[in-house]
LUMNUGU-168866 format. One line per 2 residues: number of its first residue (from 1); for each residue x, y, z of N, C-alpha, C. Coordinates in steps of 0.001 Angstrom, whole numbers. Each point is the difference from the previous one (the first is absolute). Example, Ala and Ser with C-alpha at 12.3 -4.5 7.8 and 13.67 -1.06 7.14 Angstrom:
residues 2
1 = 13190/-5690/7800/-890/1190/0/900/1200/0; -350/1050/-720/820/1190/60/-770/1090/730 $
***
This chain:
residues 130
1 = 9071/-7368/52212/-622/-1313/12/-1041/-94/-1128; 96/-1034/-1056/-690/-246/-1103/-1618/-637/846 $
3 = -1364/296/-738/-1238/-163/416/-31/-1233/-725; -555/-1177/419/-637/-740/-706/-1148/-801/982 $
5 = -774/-969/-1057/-1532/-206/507/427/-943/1347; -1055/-120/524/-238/-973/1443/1223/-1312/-179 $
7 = -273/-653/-1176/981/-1123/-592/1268/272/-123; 392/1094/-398/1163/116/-709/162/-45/-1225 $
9 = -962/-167/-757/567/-219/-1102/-74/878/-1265; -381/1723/460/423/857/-669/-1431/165/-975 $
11 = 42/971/-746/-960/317/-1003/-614/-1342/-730; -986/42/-154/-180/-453/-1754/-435/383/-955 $
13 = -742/-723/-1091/-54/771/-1248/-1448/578/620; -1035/701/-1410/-1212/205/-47/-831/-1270/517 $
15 = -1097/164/187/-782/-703/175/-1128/-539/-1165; -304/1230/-717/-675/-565/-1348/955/971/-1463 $
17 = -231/-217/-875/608/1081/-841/-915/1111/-124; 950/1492/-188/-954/1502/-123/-1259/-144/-990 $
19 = -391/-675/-743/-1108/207/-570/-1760/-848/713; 771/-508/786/-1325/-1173/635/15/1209/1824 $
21 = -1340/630/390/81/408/807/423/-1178/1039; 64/308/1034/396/-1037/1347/-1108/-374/1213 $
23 = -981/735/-260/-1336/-290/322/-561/871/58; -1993/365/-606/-740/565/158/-774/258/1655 $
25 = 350/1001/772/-928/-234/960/-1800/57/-255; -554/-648/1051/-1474/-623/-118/-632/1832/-676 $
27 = 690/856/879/-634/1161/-529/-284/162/-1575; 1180/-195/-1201/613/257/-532/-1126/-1008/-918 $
29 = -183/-1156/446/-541/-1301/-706/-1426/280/-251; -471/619/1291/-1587/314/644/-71/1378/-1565 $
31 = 762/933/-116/-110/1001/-817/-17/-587/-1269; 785/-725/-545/-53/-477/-1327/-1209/-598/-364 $
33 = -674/-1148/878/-1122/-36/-339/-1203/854/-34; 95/1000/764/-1165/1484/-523/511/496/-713 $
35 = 1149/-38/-733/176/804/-979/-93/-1361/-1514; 54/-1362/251/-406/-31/-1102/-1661/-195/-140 $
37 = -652/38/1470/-1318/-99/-512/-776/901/-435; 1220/1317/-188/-579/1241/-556/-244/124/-1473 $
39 = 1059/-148/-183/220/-895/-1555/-865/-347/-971; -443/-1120/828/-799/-480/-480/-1416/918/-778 $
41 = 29/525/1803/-1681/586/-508/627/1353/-879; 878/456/81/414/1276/-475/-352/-17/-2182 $
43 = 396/-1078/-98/49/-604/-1475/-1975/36/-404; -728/-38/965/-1270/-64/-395/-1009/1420/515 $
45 = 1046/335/745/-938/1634/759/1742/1194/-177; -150/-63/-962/1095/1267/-356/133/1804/1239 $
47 = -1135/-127/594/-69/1078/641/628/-419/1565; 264/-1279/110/544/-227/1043/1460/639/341 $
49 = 16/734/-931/1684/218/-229/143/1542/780; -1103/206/421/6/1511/651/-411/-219/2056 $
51 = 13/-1511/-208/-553/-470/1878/1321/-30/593; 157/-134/1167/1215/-391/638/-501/-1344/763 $
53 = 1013/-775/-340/167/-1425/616/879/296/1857; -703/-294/906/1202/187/828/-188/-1394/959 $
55 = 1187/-142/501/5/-1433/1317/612/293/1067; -1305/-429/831/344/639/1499/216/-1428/627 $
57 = 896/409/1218/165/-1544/889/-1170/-158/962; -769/563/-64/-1521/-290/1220/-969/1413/-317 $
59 = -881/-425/74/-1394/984/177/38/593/772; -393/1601/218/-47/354/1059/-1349/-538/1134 $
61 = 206/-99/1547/-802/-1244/775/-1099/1267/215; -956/-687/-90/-1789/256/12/-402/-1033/1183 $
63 = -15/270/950/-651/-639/1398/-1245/-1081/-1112; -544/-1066/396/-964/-704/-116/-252/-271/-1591 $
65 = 800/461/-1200/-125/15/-1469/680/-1101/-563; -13/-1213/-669/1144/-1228/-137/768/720/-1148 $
67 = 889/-244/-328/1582/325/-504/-12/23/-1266; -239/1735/-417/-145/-428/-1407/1504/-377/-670 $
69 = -370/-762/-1309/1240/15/-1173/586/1066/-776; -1141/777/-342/153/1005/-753/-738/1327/194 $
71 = 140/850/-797/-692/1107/211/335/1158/-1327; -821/784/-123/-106/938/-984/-164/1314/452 $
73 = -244/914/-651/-132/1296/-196/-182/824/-910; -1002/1090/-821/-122/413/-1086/1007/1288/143 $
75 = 256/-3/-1140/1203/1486/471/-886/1461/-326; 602/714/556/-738/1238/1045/1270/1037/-1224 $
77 = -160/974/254/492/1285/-294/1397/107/-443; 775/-619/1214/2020/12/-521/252/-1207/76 $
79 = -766/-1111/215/263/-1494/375/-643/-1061/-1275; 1037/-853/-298/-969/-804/-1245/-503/-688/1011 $
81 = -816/-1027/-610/-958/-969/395/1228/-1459/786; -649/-72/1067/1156/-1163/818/-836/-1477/-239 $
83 = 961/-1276/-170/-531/-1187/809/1231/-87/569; -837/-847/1498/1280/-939/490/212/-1588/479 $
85 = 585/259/-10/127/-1954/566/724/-174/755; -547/-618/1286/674/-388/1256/593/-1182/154 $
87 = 1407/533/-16/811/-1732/-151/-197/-841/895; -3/466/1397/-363/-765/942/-896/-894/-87 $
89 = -531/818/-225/-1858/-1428/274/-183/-795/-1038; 615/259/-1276/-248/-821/-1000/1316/-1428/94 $
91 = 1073/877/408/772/-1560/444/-258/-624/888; -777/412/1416/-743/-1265/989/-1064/-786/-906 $
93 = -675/367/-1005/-1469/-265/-367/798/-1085/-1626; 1157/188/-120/179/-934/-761/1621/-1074/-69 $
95 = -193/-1154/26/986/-1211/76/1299/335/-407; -284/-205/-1828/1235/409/-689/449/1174/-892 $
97 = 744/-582/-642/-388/1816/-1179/-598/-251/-894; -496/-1029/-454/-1263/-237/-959/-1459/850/611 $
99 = 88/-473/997/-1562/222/893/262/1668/121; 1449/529/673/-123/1470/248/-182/522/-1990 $
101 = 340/-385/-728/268/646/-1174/-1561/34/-341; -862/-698/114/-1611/-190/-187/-483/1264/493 $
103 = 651/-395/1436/-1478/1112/1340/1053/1220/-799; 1025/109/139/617/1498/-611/-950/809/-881 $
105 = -334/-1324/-1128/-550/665/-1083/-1716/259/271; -469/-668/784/-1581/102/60/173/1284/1196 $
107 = 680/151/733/-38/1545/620/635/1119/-879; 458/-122/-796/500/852/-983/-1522/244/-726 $
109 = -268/-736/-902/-1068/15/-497/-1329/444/833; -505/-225/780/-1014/403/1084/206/1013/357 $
111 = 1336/800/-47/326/1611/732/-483/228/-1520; 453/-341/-1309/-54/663/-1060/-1387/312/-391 $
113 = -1115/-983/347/-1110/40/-304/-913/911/761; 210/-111/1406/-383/1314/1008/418/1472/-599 $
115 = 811/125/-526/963/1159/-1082/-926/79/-938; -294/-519/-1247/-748/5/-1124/-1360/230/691 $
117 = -668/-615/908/-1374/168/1/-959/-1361/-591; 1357/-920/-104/-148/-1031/-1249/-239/-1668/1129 $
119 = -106/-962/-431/-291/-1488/480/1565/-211/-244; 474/-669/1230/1191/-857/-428/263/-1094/-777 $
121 = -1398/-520/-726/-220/-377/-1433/530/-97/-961; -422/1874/-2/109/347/-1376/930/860/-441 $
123 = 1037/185/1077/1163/632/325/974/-1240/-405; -272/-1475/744/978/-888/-442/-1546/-1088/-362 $
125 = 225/-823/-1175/-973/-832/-448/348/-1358/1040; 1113/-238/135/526/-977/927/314/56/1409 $
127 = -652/1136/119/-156/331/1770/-1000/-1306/557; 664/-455/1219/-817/-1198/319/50/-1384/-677 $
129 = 469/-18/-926/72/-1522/-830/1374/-779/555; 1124/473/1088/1082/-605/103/-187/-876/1350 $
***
């Protein structure tokens, strides 16, 4: 007995052609934007190139502490230096992907500046102006 769909009406073609993916999941979307807001700053702080960027889906929970976005770490002995960014909370805390692509970058930047020792200023001159 030949398989065909619920209808009957057998296979069809592709759905998009092989060069256009078929959709980014939110994960996938959420990453691209920390990775290009790395970019960015990477082109003006060259030493960024030795941190690790990582994205976690939630913070770990701290009884009575509100939810951070991000977080850092200076690197220690066998570990480079970490930021991270919590996808979760930054997609409740923003509308669209304009708004998440902003907060992306001002928690990117704010882990980076806690890192340097530096003002999120003077890490990004346009921190705060959007």
């Amino acid at each position: 007995m030949r398989r065909r769909d619920r209808h009957g009406r057998g296979m069809r073609g592709p759905v998009a052609p092989p060069q256009v993916p078929l959709s980014a999941s939110r994960a996938d979307t959420f990453r691209d934007l920390v990775l290009d807001s790395v970019e960015r700053l990477e082109r003006r702080w060259p030493q960024l190139a030795d941190v690790e960027f990582l994205v976690m889906e939630v913070p770990p929970a701290v009884p009575g502490e509100t939810v951070p976005l991000g977080g850092s770490a200076p690197a220690e002995k066998n570990d480079p230096a970490r930021v991270v960014v919590y996808r979760r909370p930054v997609e409740i805390r923003s509308k669209n992907r304009d708004e998440r692509a902003l907060l992306v970058h001002e928690v990117v930047v704010e882990q980076v500046a806690e890192l340097l020792g530096l003002s999120p200023e003077s890490v990004d001159p346009r921190y705060g102006q959007d």
